[in-house]
TIMAR-97223 format. One record per residue (C-alpha): residue number from 1; z, x, y. Coordinates in steps of 0.1 Angstrom, whole numbers, padded with zeros to 4 digits, m for minus. Last residue first. Layout:
N
<atom k="NUM" c3="Z" c1="X" c2="Y"/>
...
END
This chain:
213
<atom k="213" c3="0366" c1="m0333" c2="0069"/>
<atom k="212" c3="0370" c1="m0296" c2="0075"/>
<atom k="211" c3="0346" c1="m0287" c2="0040"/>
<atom k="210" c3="0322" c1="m0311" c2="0046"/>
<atom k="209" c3="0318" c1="m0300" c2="0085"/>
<atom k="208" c3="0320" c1="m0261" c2="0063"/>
<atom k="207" c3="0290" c1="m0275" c2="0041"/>
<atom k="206" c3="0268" c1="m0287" c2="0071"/>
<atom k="205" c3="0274" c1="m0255" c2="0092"/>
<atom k="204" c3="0263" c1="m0235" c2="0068"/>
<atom k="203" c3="0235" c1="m0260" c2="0057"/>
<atom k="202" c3="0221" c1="m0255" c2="0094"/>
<atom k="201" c3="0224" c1="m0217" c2="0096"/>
<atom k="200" c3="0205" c1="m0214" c2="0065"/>
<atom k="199" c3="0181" c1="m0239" c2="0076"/>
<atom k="198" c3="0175" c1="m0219" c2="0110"/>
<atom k="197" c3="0171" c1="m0189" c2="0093"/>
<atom k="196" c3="0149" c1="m0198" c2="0065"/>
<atom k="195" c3="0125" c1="m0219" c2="0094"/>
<atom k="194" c3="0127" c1="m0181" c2="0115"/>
<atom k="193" c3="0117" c1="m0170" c2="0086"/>
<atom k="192" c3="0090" c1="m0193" c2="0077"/>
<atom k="191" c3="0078" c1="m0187" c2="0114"/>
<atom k="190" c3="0075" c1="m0147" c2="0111"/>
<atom k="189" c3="0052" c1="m0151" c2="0081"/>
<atom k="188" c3="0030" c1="m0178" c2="0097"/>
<atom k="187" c3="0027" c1="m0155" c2="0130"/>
<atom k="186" c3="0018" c1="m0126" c2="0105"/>
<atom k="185" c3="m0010" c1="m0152" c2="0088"/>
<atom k="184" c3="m0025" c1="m0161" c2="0120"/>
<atom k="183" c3="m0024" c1="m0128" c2="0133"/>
<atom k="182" c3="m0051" c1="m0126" c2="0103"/>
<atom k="181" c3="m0078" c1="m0144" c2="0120"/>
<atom k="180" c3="m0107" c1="m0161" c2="0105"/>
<atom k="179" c3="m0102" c1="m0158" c2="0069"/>
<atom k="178" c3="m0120" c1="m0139" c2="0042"/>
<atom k="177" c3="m0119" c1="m0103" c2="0048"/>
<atom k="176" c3="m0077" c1="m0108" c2="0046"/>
<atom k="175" c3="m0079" c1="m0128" c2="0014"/>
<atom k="174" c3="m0085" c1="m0090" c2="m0002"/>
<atom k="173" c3="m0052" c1="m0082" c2="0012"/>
<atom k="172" c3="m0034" c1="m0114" c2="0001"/>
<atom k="171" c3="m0044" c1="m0105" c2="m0031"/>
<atom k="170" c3="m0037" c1="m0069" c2="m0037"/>
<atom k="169" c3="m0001" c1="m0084" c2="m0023"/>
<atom k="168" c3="0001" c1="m0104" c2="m0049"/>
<atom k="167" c3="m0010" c1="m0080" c2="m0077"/>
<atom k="166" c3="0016" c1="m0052" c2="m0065"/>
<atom k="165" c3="0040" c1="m0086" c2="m0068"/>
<atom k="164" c3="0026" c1="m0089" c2="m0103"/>
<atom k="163" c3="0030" c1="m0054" c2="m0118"/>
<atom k="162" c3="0067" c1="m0055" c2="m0107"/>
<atom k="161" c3="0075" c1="m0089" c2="m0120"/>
<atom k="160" c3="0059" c1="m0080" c2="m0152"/>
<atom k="159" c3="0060" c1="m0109" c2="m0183"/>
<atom k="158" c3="0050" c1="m0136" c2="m0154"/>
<atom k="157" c3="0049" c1="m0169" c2="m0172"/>
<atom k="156" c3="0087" c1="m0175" c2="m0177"/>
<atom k="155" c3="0096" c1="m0169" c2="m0137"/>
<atom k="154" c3="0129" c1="m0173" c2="m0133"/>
<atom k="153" c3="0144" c1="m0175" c2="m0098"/>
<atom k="152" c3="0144" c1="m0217" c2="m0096"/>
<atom k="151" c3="0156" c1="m0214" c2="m0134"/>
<atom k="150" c3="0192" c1="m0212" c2="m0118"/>
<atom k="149" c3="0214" c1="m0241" c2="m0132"/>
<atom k="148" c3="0198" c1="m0239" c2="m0167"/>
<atom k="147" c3="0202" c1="m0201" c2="m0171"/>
<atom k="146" c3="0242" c1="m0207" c2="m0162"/>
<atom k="145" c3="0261" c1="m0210" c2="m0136"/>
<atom k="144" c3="0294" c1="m0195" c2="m0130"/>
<atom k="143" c3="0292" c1="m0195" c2="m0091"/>
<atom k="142" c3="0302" c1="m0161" c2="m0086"/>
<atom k="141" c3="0291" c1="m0144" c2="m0120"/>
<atom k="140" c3="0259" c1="m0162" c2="m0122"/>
<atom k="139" c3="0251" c1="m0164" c2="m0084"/>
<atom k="138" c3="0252" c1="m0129" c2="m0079"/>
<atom k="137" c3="0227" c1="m0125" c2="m0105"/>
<atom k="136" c3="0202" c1="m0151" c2="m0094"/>
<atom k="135" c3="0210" c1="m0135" c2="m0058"/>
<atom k="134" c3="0196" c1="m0102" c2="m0070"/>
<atom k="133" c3="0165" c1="m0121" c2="m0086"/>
<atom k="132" c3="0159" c1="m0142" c2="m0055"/>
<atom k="131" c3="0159" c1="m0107" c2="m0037"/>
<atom k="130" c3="0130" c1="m0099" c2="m0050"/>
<atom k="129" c3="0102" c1="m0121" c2="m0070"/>
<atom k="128" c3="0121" c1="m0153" c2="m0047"/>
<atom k="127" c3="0114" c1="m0132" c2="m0017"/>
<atom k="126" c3="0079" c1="m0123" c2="m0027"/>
<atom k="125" c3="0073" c1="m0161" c2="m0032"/>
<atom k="124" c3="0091" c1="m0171" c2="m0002"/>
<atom k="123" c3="0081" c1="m0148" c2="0027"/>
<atom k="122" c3="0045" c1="m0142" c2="0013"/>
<atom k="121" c3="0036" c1="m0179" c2="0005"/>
<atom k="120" c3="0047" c1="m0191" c2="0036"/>
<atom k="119" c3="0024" c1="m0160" c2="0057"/>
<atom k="118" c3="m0006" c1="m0171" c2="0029"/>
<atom k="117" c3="m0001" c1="m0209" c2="0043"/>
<atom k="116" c3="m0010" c1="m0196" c2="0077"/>
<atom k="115" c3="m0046" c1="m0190" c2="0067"/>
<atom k="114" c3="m0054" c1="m0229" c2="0058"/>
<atom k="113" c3="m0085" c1="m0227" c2="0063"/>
<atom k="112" c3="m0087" c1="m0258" c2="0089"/>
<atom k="111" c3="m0049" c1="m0271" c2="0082"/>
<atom k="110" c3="m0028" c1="m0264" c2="0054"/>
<atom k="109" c3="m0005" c1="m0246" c2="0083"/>
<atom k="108" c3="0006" c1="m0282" c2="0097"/>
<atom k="107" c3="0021" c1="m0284" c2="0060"/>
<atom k="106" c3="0041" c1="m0254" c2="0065"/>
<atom k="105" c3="0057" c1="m0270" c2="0099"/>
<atom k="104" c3="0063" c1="m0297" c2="0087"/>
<atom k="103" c3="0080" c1="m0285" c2="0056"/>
<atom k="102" c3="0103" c1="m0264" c2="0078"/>
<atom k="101" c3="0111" c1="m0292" c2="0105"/>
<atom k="100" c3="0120" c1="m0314" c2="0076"/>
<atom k="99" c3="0143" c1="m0284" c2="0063"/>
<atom k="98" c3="0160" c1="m0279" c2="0095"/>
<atom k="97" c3="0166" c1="m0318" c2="0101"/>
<atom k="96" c3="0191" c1="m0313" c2="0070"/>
<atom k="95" c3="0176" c1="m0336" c2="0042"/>
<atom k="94" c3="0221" c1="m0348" c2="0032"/>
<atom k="93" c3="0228" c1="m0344" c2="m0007"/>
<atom k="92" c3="0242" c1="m0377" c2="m0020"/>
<atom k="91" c3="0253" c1="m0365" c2="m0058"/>
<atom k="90" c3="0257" c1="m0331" c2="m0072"/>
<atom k="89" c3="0244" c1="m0329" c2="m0106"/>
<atom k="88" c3="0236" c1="m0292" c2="m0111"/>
<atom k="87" c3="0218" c1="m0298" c2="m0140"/>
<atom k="86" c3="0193" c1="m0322" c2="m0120"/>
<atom k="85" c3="0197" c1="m0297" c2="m0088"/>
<atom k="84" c3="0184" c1="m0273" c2="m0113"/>
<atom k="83" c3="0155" c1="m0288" c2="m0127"/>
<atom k="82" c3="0143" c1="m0306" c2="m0094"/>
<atom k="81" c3="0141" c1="m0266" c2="m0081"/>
<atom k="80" c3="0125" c1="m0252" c2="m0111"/>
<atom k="79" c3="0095" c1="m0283" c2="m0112"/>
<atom k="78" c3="0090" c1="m0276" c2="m0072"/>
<atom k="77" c3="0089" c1="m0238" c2="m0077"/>
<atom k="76" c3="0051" c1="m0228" c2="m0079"/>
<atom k="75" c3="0051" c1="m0189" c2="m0091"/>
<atom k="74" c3="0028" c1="m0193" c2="m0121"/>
<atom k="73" c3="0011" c1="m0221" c2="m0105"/>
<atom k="72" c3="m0011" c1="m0194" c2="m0084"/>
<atom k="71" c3="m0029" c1="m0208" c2="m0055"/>
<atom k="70" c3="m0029" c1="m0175" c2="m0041"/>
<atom k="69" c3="m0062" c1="m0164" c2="m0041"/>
<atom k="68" c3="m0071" c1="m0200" c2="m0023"/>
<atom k="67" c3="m0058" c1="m0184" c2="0009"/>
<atom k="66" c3="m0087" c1="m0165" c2="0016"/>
<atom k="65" c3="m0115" c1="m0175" c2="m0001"/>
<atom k="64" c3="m0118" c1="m0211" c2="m0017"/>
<atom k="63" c3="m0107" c1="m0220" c2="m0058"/>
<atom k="62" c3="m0074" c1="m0235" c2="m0047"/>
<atom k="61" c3="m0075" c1="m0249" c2="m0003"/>
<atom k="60" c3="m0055" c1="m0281" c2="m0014"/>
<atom k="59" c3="m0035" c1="m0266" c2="m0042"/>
<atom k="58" c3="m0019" c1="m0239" c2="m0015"/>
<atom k="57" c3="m0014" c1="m0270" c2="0007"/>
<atom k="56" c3="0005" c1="m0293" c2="m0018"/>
<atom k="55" c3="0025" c1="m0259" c2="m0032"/>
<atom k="54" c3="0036" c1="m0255" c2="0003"/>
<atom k="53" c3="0046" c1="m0291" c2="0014"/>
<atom k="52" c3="0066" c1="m0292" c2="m0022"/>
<atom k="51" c3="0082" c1="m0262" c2="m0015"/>
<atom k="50" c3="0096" c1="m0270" c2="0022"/>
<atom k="49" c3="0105" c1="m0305" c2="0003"/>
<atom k="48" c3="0124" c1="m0287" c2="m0020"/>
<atom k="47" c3="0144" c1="m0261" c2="m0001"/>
<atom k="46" c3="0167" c1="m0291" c2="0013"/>
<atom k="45" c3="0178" c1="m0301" c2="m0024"/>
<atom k="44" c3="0180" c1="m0264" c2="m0031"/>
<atom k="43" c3="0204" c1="m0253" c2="0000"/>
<atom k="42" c3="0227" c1="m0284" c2="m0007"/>
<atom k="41" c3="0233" c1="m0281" c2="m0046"/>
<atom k="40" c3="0243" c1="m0242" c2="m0036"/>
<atom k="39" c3="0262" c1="m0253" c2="m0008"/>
<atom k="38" c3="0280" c1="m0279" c2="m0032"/>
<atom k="37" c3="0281" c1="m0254" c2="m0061"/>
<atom k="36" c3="0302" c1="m0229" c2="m0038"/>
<atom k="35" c3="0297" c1="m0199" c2="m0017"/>
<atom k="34" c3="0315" c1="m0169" c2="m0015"/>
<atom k="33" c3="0299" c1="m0146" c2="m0032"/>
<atom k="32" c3="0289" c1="m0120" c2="m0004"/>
<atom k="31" c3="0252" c1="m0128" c2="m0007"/>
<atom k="30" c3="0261" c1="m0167" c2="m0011"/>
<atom k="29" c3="0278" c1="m0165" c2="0025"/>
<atom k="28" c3="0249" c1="m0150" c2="0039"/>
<atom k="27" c3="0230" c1="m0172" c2="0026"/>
<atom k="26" c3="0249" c1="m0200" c2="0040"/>
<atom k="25" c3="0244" c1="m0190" c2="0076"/>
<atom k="24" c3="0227" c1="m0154" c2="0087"/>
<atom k="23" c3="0231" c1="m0121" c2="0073"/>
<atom k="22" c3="0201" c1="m0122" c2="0047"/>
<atom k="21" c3="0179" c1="m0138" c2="0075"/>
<atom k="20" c3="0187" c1="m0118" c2="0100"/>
<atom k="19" c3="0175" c1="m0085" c2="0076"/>
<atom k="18" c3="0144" c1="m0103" c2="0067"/>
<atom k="17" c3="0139" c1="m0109" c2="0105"/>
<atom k="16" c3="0138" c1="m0070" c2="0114"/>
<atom k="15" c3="0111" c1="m0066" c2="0083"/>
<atom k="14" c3="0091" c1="m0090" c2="0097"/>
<atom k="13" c3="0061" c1="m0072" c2="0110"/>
<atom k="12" c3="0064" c1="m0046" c2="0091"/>
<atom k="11" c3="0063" c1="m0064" c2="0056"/>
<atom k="10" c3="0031" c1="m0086" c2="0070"/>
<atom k="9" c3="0019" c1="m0052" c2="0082"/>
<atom k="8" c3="0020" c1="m0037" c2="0048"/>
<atom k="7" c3="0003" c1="m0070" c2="0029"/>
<atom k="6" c3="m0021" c1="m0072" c2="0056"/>
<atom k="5" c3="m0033" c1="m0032" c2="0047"/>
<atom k="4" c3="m0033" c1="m0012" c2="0076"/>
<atom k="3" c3="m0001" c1="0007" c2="0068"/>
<atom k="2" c3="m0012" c1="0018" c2="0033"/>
<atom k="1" c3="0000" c1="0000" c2="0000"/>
END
């Protein structure tokens, strides 16, 4: 991976708002163990939707250049989330505004070519492929879950998660000849942080309301 490659300037360019996002709100919280199955239950329910709008978009624009490379169902979440918060069984979980403003705002992305979809897909499939797999540990021992409760960070039909996020990003740098303009995809990227952010924050304060009431 060279500098000039959209994968590598996709990592640059939000590398200072990965590092917010793992110190910000609930996720924070989970990072240092100390969140509980509500929060957990909470943070799913409200990723789903965001997932659902994403996975609608990328299958919208499958089989045409640029973003259509990663239509890829081995990574699509929606089935691993609804399985989890099923197993999970927490009851009445609020849609925080934060996560309807997310999925909104990755749906508006499905638009024309859809280029600002590959920007979503980056921040949350290589961040499920990476630090979803630290947090899938984390999660075990703090939370006592088992496999069944956290199948949202396994990925049964990718044998080499190393080989296939080098093959990802191969991909979104090949879609990079194939779209208008890639800024759009880097602006997409730093806006589905800045949505991670904002919902983390949200459901932080949501659980410790919960929590105080």
């Amino acid at each position: 991976m060279t500098q000039h490659t959209l994968s590598a300037r996709l990592w640059a360019r939000t590398k200072a708002l990965h590092v917010q996002a793992e110190r910000s709100g609930y996720l924070a919280r989970l990072l240092r163990g100390e969140g509980n199955r509500l929060g957990y239950a909470m943070l799913l329910h409200n990723l789903l939707p965001v997932y659902q709008a994403l996975e609608k978009g990328l299958a919208r624009h499958a089989g045409e250049p640029g973003v259509g490379r990663l239509a890829l169902p081995q990574v699509w979440r929606v089935a691993a989330l609804r399985a989890d918060l099923a197993t999970l069984g927490v009851p009445e979980l609020p849609a925080l505004p934060a996560a309807t403003s997310y999925a909104a705002g990755v749906a508006a992305t499905a638009e024309g070519d859809g280029a600002g979809l590959i920007g979503h897909a980056y921040t949350r499939t290589m961040g499920d492929l990476s630090g979803g797999q630290i947090l899938r540990r984390l999660l075990g021992e703090s939370l006592q879950l088992g496999p069944d409760a956290l199948s949202f960070y396994h990925f049964p039909a990718i044998a080499d998660v190393v080989a296939f996020k080098s093959f990802y990003r191969d991909e979104i740098d090949a879609a990079e000849g194939e779209i208008g303009d890639p800024e759009v995809v880097l602006m997409g990227a730093e806006a589905a942080f800045r949505h991670n952010i904002a919902l983390s924050e949200a459901i932080e304060a949501a659980v410790s309301a919960l929590a105080e009431g």
